[in-house]
N, C-alpha and C positions, 0 to 999 in steps of 0.2 A: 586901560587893560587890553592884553593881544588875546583871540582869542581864533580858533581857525575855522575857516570856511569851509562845509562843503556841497557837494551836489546831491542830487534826489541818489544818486546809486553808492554813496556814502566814501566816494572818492573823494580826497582834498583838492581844494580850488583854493589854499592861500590862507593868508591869514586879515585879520581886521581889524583896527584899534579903536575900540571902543570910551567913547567919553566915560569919564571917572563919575563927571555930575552926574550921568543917567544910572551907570549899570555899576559906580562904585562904591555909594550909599554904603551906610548900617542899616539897612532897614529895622524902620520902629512899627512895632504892629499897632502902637495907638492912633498913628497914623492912617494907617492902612485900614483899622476898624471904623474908624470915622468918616473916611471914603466909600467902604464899602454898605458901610449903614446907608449913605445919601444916596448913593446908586438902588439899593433894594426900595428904599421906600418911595425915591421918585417912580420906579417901577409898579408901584403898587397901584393897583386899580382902583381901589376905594369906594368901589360900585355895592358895598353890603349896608342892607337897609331894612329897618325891622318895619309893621305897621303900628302907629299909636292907634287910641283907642277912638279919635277921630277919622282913622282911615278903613275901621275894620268893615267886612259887610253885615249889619246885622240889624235888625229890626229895633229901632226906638221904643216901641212899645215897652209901657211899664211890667215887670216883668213878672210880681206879683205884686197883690195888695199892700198897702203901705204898712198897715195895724194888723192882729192879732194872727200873726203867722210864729212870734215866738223867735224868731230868728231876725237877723238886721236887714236893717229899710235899703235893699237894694233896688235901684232903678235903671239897671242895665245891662244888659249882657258883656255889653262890649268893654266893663272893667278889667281890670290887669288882672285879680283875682280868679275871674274863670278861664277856665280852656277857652283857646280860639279868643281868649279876649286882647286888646292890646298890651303891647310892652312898652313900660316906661323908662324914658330915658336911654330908648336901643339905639345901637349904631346909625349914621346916615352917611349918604356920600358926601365923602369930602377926597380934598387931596393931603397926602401921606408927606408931600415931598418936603422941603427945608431948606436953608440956604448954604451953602457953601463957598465961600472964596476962590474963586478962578486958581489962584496961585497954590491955595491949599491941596485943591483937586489933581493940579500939575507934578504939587510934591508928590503928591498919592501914586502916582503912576511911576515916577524915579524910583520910586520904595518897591514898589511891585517889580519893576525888571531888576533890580539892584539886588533883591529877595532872590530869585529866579537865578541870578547869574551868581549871587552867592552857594545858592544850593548845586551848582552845578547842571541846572534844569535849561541850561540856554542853550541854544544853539542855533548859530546864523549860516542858513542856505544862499547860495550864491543864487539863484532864480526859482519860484515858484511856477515853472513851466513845462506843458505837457504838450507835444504833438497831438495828441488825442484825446477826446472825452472818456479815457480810459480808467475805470474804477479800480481793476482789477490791479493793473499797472502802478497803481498809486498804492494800492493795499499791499504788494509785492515790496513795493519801497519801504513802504512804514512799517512792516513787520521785520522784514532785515536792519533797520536801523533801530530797531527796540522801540519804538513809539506807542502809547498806550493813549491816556487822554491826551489828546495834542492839540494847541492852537499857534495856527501859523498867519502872521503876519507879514502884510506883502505893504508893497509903497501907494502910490496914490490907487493906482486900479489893481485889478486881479486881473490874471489872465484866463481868460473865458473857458478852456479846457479844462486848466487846475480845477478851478471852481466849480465844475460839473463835477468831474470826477469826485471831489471833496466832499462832495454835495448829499452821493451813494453811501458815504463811508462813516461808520459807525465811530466816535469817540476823535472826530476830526470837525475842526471849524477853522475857517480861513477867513481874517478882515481885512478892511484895508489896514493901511499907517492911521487915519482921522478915527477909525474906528475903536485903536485899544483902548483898555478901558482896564481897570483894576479888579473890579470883579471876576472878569473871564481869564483875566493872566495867573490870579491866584486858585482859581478852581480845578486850573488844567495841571496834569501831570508834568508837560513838556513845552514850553515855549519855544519856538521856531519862527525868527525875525530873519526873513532876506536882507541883502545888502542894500536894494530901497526900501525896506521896512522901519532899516537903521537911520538909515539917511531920513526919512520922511519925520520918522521920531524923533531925531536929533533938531530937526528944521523946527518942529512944531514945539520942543519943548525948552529952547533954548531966549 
């Protein structure tokens, strides 16, 4: 598929033929939910943790007499029954994450730009380059090009001004190529792949 190139001041630079495999899919979103499940939940901290009723702080001592209180033979504060007493069976740290298929993961990503370029949401800049760590310069661009949530992907490195500039700017994220990833393509408004963007993703998923 051709699709045209242009620069940050939203002049055309050409055009660019995009692989069918990457950007020509049907995207299936069962697909694409099963990727993005394994990305949130490897993300997932897993650090929440209750205290059981061996961990709580509290005095051993019996808590009243065993007989004729009338009520049951309790011997602890630190049961699950009272305030402040442990919980049974609560959360512990673990890991969240699961396995996924390298190849599966790979699909995932085809689906995600294929999504994107079906909706019309694509668009490949010929350089993600700035003279200047200028924010303002960049904010100038992205409102005359209609840009809202925007993530822009560049090839093996970024270019250290971009990336400052990008850095100030509200509803703007810039990766490398190794970096896309199917969650962050699907949550943005607008995808913007440079031409080593293209190229890095075509190398890496081919």
């Amino acid at each position: 598929m051709k699709l045209d190139v242009i620069k940050l001041d939203g002049s055309k630079a050409g055009e660019i033929d995009l692989d069918e495999a990457l950007f020509g899919l049907e995207p299936r979103a069962d697909i694409l939910h099963r990727v993005v499940r394994w990305q949130r939940a490897k993300a997932q901290a897993g650090t929440h943790s209750t205290l059981t009723r061996g961990e709580v702080s509290y005095s051993t001592k019996k808590i009243y007499r065993q007989k004729g209180t009338g009520g049951a033979r309790h011997g602890s504060r630190k049961a699950p029954i009272f305030r402040h007493g442990g919980v049974v069976k609560g959360p512990t740290p673990r890991s969240h994450a699961h396995d996924l298929p390298k190849k599966f993961r790979a699909l995932g990503l085809k689906h995600a730009l294929s999504a994107k370029a079906k909706a019309g949401e694509l668009v490949v800049l010929e350089a993600a380059a700035l003279s200047a760590p200028k924010t303002a310069e960049l904010a100038k661009a992205k409102e005359a090009l209609g840009w809202k949530r925007t993530l822009i992907i560049d090839g093996a490195s970024i270019d250290d001004n971009f990336a400052k500039a990008a850095r100030n700017l509200e509803g703007v994220d810039v990766l490398p190529g190794i970096g896309a990833n199917v969650y962050d393509i699907l949550k943005r408004d607008v995808l913007v792949i440079t031409k080593a963007g293209v190229e890095a993703l075509e190398a890496r998923l081919k």
